[in-house]
C-alpha positions in Angstrom: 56.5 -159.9 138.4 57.3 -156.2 137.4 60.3 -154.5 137.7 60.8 -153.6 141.2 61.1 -149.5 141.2 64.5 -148.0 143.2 62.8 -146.7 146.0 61.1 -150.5 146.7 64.4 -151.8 146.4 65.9 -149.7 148.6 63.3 -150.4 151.2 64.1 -154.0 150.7 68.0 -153.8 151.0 66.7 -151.4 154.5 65.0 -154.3 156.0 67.8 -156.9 154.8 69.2 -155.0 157.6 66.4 -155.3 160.3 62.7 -154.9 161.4 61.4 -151.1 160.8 58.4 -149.1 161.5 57.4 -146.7 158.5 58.0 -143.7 160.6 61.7 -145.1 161.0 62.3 -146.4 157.3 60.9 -142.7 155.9 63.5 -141.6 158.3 66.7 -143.9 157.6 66.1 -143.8 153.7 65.0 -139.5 153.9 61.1 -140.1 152.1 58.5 -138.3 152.5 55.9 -140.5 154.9 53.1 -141.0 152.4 55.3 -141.8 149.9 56.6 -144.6 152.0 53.8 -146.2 153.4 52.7 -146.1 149.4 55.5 -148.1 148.7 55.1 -150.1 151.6 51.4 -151.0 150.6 52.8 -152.2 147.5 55.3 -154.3 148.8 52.6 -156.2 151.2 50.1 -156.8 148.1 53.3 -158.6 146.0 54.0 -160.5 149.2 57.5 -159.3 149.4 57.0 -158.3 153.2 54.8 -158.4 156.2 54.5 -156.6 159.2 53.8 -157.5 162.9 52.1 -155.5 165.8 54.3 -154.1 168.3 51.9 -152.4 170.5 50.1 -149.6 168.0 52.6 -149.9 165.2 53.5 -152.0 162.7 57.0 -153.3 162.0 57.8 -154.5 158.9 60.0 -157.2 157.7 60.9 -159.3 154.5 59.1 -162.6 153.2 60.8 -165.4 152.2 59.4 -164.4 148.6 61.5 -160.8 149.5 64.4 -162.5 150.8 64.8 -164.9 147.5 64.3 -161.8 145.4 67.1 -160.0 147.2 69.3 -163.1 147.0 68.6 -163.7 143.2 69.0 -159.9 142.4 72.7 -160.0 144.7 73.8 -163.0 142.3 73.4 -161.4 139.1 
């Protein structure tokens, strides 16, 4: 796997915390919108997280694969 960028990581360690909508995560960690749902596009294709409907939006949340990586990053 490549190195995980900062700003991925920090979208990571956001949803450690809880669910998120885009719009919410650009705001929490002060992005620019495309650039998060960039990021957020990447993190889906390496199956780090997911997202589920909630009405028109999507909320995102970790994987299991995003949760290990978390977990194996915090023990280093």
């Amino acid at each position: 796997m490549a190195i995980i960028s900062s700003p991925k990581m920090k979208i990571l360690k956001e949803l450690e915390k809880g669910n998120f909508h885009g719009y919410e995560l650009s705001r929490r960690l002060n992005k620019p919108l495309s650039s998060m749902y960039e990021h957020l596009g990447e993190l889906l294709q390496a199956g780090l997280i997911n997202y589920k409907l909630e009405g028109r939006r999507k909320v995102y949340y970790l994987t299991e694969k995003g949760k290990m990586l978390l977990k194996a990053i915090d023990t280093n």
